[in-house]
Backbone as JSON Lines, residues from 0, in Angstrom:
{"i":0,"aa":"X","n":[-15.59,-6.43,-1.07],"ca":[-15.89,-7.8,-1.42],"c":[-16.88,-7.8,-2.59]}
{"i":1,"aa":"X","n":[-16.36,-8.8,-3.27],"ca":[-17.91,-8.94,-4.62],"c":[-18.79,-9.9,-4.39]}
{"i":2,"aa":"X","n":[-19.8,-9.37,-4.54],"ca":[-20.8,-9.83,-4.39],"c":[-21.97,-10.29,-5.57]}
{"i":3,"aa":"X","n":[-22.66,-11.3,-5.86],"ca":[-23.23,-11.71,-6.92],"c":[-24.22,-11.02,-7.22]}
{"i":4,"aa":"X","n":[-25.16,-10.05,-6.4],"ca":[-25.85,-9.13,-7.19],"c":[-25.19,-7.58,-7.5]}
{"i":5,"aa":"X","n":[-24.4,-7.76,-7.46],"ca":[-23.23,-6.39,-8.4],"c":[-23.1,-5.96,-9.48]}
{"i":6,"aa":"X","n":[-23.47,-5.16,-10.14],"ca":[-23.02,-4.96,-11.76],"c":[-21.76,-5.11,-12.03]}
{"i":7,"aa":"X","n":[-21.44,-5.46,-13.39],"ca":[-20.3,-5.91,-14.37],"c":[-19.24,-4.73,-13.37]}
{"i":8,"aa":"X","n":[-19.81,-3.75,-13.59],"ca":[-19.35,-2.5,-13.5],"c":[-18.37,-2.14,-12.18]}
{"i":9,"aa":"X","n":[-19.15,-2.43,-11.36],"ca":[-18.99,-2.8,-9.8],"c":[-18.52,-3.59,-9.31]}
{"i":10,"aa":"X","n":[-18.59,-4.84,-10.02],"ca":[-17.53,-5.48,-9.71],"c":[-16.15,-5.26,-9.87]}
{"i":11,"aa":"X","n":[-15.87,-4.94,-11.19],"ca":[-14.28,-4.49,-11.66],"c":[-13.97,-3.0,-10.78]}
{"i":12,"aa":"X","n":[-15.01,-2.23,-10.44],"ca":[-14.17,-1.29,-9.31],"c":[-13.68,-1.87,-8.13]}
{"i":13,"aa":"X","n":[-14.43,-2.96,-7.66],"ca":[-13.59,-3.28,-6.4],"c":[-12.85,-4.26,-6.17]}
{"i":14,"aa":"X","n":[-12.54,-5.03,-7.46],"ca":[-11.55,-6.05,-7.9],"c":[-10.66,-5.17,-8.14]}
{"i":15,"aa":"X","n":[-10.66,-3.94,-8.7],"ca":[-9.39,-2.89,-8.68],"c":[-8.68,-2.05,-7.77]}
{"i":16,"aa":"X","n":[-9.43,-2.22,-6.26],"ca":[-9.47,-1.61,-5.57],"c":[-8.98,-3.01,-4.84]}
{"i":17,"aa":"X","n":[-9.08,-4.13,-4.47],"ca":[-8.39,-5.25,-3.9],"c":[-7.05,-5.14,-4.41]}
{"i":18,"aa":"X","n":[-6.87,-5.58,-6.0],"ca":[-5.77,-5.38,-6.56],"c":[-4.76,-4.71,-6.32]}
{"i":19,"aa":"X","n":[-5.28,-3.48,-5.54],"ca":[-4.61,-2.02,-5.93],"c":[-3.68,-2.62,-4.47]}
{"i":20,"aa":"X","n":[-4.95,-2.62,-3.25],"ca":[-4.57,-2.7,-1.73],"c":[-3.17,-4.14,-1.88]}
{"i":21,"aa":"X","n":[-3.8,-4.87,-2.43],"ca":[-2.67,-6.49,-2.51],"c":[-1.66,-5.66,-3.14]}
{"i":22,"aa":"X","n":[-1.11,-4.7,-3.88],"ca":[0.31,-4.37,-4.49],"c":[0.71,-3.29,-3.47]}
{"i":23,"aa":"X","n":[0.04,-2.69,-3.13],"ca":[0.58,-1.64,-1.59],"c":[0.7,-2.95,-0.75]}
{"i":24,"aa":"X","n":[0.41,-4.06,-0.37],"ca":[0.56,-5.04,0.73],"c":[2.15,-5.33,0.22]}
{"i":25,"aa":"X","n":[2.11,-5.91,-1.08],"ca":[3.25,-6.63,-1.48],"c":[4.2,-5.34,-1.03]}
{"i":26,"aa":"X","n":[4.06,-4.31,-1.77],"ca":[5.33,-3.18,-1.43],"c":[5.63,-2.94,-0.29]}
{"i":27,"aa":"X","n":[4.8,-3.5,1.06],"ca":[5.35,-3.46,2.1],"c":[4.7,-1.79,2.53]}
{"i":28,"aa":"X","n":[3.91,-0.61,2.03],"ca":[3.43,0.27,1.84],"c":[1.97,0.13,2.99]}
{"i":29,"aa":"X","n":[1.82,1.77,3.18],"ca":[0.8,1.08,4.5],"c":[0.13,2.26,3.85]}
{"i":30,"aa":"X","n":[-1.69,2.54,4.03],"ca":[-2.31,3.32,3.4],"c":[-1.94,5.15,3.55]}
{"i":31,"aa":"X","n":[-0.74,5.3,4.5],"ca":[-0.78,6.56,4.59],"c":[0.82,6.83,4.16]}
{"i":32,"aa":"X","n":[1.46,5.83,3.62],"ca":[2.97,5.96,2.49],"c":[2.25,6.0,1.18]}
{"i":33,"aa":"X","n":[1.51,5.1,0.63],"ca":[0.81,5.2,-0.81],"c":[0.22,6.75,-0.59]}
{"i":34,"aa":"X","n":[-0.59,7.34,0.05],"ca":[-1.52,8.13,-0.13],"c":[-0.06,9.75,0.04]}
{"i":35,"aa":"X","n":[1.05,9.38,0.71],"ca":[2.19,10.1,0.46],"c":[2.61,10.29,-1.05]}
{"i":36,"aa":"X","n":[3.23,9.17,-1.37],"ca":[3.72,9.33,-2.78],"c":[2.65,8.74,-3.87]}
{"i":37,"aa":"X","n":[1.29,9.32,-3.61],"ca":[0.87,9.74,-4.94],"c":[0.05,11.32,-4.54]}
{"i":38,"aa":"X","n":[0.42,11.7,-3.35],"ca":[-0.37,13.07,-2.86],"c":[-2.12,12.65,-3.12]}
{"i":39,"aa":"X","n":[-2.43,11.69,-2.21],"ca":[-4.16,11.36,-2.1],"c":[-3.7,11.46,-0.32]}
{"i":40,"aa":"X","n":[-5.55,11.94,0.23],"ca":[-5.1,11.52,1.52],"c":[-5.52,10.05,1.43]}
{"i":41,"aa":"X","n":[-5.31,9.45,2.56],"ca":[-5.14,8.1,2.93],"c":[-6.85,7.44,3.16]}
{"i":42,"aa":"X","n":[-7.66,8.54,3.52],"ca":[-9.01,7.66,3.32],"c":[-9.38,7.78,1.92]}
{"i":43,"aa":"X","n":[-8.76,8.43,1.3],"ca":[-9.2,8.28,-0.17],"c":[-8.39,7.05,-0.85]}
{"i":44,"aa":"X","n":[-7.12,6.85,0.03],"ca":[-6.96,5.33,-0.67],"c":[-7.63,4.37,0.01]}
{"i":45,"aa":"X","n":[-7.97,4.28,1.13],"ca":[-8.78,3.91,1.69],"c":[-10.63,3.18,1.12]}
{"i":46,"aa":"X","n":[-10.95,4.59,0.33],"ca":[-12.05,4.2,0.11],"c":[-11.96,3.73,-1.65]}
{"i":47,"aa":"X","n":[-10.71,3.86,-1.9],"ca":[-10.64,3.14,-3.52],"c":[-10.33,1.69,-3.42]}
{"i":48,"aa":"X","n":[-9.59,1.22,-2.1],"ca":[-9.41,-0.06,-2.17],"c":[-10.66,-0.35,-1.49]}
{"i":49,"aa":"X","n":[-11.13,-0.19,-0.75],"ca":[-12.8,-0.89,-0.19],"c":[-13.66,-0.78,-1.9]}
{"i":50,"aa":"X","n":[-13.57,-0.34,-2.7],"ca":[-14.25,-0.1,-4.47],"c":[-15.64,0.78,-3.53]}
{"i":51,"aa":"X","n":[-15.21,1.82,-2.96],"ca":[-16.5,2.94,-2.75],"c":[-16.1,3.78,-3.47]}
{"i":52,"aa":"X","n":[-15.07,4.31,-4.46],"ca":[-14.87,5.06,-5.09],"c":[-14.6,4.53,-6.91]}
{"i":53,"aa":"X","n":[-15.26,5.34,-7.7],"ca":[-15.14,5.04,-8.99],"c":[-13.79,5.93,-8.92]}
{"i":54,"aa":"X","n":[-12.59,5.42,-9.22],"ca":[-11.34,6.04,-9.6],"c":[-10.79,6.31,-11.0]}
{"i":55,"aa":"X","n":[-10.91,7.67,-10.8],"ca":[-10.54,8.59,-12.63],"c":[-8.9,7.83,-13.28]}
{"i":56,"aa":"X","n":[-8.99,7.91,-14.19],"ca":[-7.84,7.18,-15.03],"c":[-6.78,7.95,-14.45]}
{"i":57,"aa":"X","n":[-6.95,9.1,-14.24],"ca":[-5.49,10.71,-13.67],"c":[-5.27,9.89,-12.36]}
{"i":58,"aa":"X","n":[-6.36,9.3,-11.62],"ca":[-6.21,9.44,-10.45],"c":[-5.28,7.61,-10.08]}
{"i":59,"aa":"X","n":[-5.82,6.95,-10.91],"ca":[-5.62,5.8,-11.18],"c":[-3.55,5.82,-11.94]}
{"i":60,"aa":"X","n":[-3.64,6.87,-12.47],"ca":[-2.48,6.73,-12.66],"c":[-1.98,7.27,-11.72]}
{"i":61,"aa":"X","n":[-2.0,8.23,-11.4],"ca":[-0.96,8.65,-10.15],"c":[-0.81,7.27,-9.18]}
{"i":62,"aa":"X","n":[-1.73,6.76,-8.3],"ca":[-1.78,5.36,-7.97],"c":[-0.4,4.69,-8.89]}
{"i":63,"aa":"X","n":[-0.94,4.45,-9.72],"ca":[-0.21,3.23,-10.16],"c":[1.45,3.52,-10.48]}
{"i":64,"aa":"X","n":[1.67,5.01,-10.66],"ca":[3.42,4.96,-10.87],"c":[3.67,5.02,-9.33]}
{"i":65,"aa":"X","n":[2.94,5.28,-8.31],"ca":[3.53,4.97,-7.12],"c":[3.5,3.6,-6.66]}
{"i":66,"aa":"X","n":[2.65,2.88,-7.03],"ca":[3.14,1.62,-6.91],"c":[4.14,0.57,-7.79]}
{"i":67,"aa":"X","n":[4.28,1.41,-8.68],"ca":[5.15,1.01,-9.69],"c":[4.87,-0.36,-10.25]}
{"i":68,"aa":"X","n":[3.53,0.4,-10.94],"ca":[3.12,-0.76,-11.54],"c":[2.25,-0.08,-13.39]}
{"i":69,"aa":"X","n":[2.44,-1.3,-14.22],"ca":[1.81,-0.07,-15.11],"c":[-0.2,-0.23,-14.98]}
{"i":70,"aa":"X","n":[-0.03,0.85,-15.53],"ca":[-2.08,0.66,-15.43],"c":[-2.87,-0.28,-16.39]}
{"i":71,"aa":"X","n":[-2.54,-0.46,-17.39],"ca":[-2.73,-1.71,-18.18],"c":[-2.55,-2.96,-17.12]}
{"i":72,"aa":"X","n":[-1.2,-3.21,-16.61],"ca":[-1.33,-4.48,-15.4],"c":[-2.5,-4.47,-14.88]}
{"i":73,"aa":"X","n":[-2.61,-3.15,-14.02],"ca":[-3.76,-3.57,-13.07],"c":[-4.99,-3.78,-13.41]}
{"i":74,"aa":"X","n":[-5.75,-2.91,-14.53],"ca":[-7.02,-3.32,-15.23],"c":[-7.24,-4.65,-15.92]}
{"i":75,"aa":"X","n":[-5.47,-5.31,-16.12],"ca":[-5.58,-6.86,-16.65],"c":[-6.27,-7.63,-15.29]}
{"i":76,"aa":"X","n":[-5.29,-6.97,-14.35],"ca":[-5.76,-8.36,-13.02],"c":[-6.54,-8.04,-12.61]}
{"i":77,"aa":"X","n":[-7.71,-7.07,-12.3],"ca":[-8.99,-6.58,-12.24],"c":[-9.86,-7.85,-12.85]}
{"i":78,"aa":"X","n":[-9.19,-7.07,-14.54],"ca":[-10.67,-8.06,-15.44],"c":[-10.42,-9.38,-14.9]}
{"i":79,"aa":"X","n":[-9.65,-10.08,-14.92],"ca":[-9.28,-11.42,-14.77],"c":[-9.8,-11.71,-13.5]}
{"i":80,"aa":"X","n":[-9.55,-11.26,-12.02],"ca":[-10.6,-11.42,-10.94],"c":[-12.19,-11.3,-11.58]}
{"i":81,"aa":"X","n":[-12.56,-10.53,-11.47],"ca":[-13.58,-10.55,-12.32],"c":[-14.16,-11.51,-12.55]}
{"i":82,"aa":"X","n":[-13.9,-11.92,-14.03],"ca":[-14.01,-13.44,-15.12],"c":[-13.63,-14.48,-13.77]}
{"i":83,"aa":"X","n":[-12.81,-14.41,-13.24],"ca":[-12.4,-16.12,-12.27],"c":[-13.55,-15.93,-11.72]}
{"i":84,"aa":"X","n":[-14.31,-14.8,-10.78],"ca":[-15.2,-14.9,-9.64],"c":[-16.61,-15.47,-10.67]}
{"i":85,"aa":"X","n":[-17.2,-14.7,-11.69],"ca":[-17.57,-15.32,-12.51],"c":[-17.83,-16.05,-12.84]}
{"i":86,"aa":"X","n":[-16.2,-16.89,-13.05],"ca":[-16.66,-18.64,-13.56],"c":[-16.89,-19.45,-12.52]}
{"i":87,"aa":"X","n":[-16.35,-19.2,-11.03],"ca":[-16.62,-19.69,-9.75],"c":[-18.45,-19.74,-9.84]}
{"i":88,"aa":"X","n":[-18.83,-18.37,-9.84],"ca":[-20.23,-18.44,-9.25],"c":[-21.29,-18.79,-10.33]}
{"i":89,"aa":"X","n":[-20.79,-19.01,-11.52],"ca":[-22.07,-20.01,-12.77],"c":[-21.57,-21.04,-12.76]}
């Protein structure tokens, strides 16, 4: 969850890490099929969608062709959570 004393920084990890969990939801994917077809174990997807993990671009991609999604998408809908929560809370 984001929270208003969070850095810029911190926030977009766990807006990426919501993001990530909502496109494994949509795929119908449960944390231990994602953590299959990208070879992570499952608390490590686990702890990237909770944003306790800063996730490497390698690692971030593997993620993302298993969700079949491109990585540009997801850092768009990241920033954009982000900026909305943002304009919500000023």
């Amino acid at each position: 969850m984001i929270t208003k004393d969070m850095t810029v920084h911190d926030r977009l990890v766990v807006a990426l890490g919501e993001i990530l969990q909502e496109r494994r939801n949509k795929l119908g994917l449960s944390q231990n099929e994602l953590a299959r077809a990208s070879d992570f174990h499952r608390s490590y997807i686990s702890d990237v969608e909770r944003g306790y993990r800063n996730i490497s671009l390698k690692n971030l991609s593997r993620l993302a062709a298993a969700l079949e999604i491109p990585i540009s998408n997801l850092l768009a809908l990241a920033e954009q959570k982000v900026e909305l929560l943002h304009q919500i809370t000023n």
